[in-house]
N, C-alpha and C positions, 0 to 999 in steps of 0.2 A: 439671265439666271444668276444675278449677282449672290444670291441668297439659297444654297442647298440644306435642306434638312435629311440627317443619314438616322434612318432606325434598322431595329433590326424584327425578328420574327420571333427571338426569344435571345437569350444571352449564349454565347459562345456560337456563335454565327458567320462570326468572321467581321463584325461590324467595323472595329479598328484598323484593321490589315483594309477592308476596301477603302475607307477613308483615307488612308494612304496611299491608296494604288490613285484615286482621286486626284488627290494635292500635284502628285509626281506628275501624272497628265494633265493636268495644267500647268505647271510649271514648264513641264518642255513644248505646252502651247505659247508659251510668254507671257504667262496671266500670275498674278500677282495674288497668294492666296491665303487667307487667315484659317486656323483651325479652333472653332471654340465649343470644348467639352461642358455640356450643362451641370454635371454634375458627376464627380469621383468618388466611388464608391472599394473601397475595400484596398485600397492604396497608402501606407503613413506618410508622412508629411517630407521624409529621406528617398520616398521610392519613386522612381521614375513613372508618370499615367499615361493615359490613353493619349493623350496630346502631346505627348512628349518619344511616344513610341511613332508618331506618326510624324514629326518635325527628323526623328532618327533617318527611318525609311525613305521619307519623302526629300527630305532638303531643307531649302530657305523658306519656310513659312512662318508666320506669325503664329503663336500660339495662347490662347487664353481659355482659364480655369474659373470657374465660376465659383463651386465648392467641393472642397475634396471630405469626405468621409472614413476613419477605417476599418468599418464593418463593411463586410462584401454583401450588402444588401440593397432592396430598393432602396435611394435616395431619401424617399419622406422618412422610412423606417429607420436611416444610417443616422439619419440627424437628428432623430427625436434619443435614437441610444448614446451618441455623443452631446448631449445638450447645446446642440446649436441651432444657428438658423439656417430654415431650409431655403433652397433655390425654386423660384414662383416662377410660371410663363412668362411674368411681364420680366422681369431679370434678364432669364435667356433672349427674351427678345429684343430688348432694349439694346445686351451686350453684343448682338448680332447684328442688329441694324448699324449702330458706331461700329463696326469691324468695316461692314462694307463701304461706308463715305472714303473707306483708304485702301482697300482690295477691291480685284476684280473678281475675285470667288469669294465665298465664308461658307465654309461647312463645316454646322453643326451637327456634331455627335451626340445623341442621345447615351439612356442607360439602359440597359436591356431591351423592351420591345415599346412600341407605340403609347401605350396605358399605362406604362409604372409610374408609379406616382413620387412625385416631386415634393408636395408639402401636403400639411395637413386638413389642406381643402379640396386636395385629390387633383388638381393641378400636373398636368402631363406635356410631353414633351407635343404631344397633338395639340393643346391648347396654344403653346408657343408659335406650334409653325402655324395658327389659325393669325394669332396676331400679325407674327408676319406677313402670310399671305404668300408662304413660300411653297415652292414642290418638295414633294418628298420623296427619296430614293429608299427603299426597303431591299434591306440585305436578308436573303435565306438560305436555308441549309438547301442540300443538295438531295437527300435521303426523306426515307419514308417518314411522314409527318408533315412535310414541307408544305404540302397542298392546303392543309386546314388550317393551319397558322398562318401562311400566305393568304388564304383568301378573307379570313375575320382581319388582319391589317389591310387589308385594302378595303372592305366596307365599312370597316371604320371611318376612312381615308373619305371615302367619297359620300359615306353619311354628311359629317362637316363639308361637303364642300371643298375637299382640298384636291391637290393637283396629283396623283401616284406618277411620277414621273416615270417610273419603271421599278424593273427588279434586278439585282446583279444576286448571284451565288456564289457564296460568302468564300467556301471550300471546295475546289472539284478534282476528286481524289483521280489517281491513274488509273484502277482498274474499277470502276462505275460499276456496281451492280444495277441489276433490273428495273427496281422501283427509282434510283437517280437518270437511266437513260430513259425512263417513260416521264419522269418529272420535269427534264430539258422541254418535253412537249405541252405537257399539261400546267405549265407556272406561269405563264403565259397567258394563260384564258382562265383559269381559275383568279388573276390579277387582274386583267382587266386592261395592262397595260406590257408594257414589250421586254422583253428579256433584254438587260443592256450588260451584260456583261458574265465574265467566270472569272474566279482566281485560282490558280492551281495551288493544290493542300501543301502547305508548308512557305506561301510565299512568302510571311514575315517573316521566315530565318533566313532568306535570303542576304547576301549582303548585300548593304543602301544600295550602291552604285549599280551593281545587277539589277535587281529593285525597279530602281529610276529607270531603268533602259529597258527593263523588259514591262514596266505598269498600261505603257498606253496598249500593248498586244490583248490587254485581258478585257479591256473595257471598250464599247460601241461610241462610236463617233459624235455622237449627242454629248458624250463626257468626255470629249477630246483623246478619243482613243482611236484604233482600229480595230477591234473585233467585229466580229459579222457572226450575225445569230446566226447564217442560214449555214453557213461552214460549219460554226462550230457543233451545232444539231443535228447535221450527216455525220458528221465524225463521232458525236456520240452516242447516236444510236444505233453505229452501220453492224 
């Protein structure tokens, strides 16, 4: 799996923060890891992005920006209001493929969810990871809604062909209400593919070094962690 693609199920997901919990477990596997953002959206040219928040968190990783925008909106829409040019599949992919000839990981961060669109041939981050030929990790929320956004990404996912490697939960607050401890169960078969992970709410404000020492706890051993679905699924539903 030289090659991860991270989406999420809609924007404010937690898509950044797991991307970093990512890098960090890999990193303290030995694994040598690039981070490359398709596209930055609603950031000025002074502010710190999503790739930049996850090299903070995470550590020594490579980072690459493909194009920043500063309207907080889809991509195709951010660049046609800045007069620029937008970021295409074949780009992301290209600048993905040359990431991995010198890492053992590269994961790509999408912009909001699976289908926002990139340029103005409706070009999305789906079409990139089709080029590639990579899996794709979807990050969701933890609450009610999660089921119907989670399960339209993933038959999107598996319309094309591609691989749903799993699903991580983006935010998982202390005190769970009802519909999050019945969603631990139902995110799972509603996907199609295995619950790989939880981040507990707040863990980008953690500081880096905590961060790095506490990342591999959140995420399943497929992504170089140790979490165990079936623990964490008694505990939150008991």
């Amino acid at each position: 799996m030289p090659i991860l693609v991270i989406t999420g199920t809609g924007t404010e997901v937690g898509k950044t923060v797991t991307t970093a919990a990512l890098a960090a477990a890999a990193l303290a596997a030995g694994r040598s890891v690039a981070v490359l953002k398709a596209a930055q959206t609603g950031v000025r040219p002074d502010e710190r992005g999503d790739a930049d928040e996850v090299a903070r968190l995470a550590g020594a990783v490579t980072t690459a920006e493909l194009a920043r925008y500063p309207d907080p909106l889809a991509p195709a829409t951010a660049a046609r209001r800045a007069g620029r040019a937008p970021v295409r599949p074949r780009d992301v992919a290209e600048a993905a493929a040359k990431l991995a000839t010198e890492h053992d990981l590269v994961l790509v961060e999408g912009a909001g969810g699976l289908l926002v669109r990139f340029d103005e041939a409706g070009g999305t981050l789906a079409d990139a990871a089709e080029l590639l030929r990579a899996p794709v990790l979807v990050v969701a929320s933890a609450g009610l809604g999660t089921l119907n956004t989670t399960e339209l990404t993933a038959r999107e996912l598996r319309n094309r062909g591609l691989e749903l490697l799993g699903v991580v939960i983006g935010s998982w607050p202390g005190s769970p209400d009802l519909a999050m401890r019945c969603n631990v169960t139902d995110l799972p078969d509603v996907a199609g593919a295995p619950l790989l992970g939880a981040l507990p709410g707040g863990a980008g404000a953690l500081p880096p070094a905590d961060f790095r020492t506490a990342a591999p706890g959140w995420l399943a051993p497929r992504l170089d962690g140790t979490w165990e679905a079936e623990a964490f699924r008694a505990s939150a539903t008991s």
